[in-house]
C-alpha positions in Angstrom: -11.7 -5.9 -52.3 -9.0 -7.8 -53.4 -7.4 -10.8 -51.6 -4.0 -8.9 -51.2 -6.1 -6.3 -49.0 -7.5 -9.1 -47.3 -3.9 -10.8 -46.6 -2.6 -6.6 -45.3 -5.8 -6.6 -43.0 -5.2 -10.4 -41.5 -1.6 -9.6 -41.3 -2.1 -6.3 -39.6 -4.4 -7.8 -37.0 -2.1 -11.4 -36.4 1.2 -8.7 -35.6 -1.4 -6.7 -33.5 -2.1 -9.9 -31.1 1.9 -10.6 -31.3 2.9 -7.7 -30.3 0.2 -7.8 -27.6 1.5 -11.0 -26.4 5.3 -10.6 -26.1 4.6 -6.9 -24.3 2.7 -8.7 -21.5 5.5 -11.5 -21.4 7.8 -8.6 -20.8 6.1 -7.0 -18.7 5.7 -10.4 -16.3 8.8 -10.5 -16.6 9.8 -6.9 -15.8 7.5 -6.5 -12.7 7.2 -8.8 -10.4 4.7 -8.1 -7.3 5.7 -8.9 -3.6 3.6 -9.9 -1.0 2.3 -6.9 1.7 2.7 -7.6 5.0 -0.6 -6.6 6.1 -3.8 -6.6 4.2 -4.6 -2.5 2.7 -8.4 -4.1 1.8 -10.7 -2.3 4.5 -14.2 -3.1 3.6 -17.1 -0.2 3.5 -18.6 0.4 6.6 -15.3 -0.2 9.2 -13.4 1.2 11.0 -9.6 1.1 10.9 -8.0 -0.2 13.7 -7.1 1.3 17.0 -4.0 1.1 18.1 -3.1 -1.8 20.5 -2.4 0.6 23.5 -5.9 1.7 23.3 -7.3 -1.6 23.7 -7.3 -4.1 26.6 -5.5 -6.9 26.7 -8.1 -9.8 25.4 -7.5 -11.6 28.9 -9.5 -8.8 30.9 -12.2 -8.9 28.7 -15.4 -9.6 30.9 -16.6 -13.3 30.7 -19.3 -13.9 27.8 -21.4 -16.6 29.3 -23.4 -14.3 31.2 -24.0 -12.3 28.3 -24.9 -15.3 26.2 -27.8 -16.4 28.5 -30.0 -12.7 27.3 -28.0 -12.6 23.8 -30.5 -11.8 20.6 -29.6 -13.9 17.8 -31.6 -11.8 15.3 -30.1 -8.4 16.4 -26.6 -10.4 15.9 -27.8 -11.1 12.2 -28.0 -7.9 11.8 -24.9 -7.0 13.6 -23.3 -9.2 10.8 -24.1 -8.1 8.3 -20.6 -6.1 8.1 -19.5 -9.2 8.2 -20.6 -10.1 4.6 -18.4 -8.2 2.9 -15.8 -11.0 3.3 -18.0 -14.0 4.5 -21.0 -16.0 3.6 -23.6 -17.4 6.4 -25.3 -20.1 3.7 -25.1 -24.3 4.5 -21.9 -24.9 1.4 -21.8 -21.1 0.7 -18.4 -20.0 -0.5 -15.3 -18.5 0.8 -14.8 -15.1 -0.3 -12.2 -12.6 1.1 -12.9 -14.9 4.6 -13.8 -18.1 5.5 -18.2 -19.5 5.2 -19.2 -18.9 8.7 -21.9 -21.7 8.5 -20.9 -23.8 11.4 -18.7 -22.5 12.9 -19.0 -23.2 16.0 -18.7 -26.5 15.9 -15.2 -26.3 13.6 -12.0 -26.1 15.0 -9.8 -22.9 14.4 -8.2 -22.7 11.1 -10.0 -25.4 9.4 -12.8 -24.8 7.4 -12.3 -26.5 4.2 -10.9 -24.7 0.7 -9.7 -22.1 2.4 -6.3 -20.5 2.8 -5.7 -19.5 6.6 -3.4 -16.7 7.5 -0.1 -18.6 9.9 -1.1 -16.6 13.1 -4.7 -18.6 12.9 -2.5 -21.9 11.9 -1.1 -21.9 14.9 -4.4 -22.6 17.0 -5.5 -24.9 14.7 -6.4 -27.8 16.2 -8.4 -26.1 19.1 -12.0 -25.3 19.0 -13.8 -22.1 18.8 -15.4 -21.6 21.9 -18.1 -18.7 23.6 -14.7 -17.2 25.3 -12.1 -17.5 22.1 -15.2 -16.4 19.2 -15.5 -13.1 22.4 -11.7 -12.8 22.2 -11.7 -13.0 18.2 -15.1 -10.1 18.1 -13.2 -7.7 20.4 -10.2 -7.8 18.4 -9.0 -10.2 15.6 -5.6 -8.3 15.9 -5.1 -9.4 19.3 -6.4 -12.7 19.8 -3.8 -13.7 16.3 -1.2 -11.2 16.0 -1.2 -10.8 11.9 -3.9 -12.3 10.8 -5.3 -11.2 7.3 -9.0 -9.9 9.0 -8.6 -6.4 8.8 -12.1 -6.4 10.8 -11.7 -3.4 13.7 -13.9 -5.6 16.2 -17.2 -4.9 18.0 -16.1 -3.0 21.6 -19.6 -3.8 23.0 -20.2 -6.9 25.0 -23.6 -7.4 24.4 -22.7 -7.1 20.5 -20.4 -10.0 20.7 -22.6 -12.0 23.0 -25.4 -11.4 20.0 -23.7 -12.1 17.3 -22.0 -15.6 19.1 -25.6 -16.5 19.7 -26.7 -15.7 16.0 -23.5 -17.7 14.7 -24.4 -20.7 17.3 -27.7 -21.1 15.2 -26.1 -21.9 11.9 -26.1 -25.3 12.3 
């Protein structure tokens, strides 16, 4: 081949990748995406959520401690394991769609570190999660922060959320 066909192939291919790059400039420029409102993201194996009428207020939900005293932290590992979809269990695991869960107990609400809270969890942060608030969150994220990003329907059962409060009480 001659080195003009060279310089028509090296030519062809540099106007490819600028053509390539000014469309997508133009395109950033053209759409711009907006922010939903609430997350569309539903992770296999849940349920969508019930509508708040259905479900009790998170005030008359029965009081965990007694439940926590027979709890089975294993069958709450496995109860959780919906949970990893979005979260990791693992000592310095990473966040993913949701916060690590290692600790959790111990941390105050909204603060577990390199991670981007939702506002209607920033505005408990600087309490503690507790047997009664972690029962409150299980039932119902919906209802215990109005707008928070965990699209997680909730588990109705005491007993569940007594197990899986015990299981998260052993990551330590």
């Amino acid at each position: 081949m001659s080195s003009f066909e060279w310089n028509k192939i090296i030519a062809s291919v540099l106007t490819a990748m600028i053509v390539a790059m000014v469309s997508g400039i133009l395109a950033s420029e053209l759409v711009r995406p907006r922010v939903l409102e609430k997350p569309v993201f539903l992770p296999a194996g849940e349920q969508t959520a019930a509508a708040p009428a259905e479900q009790p207020a998170a005030a008359k939900l029965e009081p965990i401690a007694p439940l926590l005293a027979n709890a089975d932290p294993k069958r709450g590992e496995q109860l959780a394991k919906v949970c990893n979809t979005c979260h990791t269990f693992n000592k310095g695991g990473p966040n993913r769609i949701g916060p690590n869960l290692w600790d959790v107990t111990e941390e105050g609400i909204a603060e577990v570190p390199n991670y981007q809270f939702s506002t209607a969890l920033q505005a408990d942060k600087g309490q503690k999660w507790d047997p009664e608030k972690l029962n409150q969150w299980l039932y119902s994220p919906q209802s215990f922060a109005k707008g928070t990003k965990m699209t997680f329907a909730g588990f109705p059962k005491a007993q569940d959320r007594a197990d899986v409060i015990a299981y998260l009480d052993t990551l330590k």
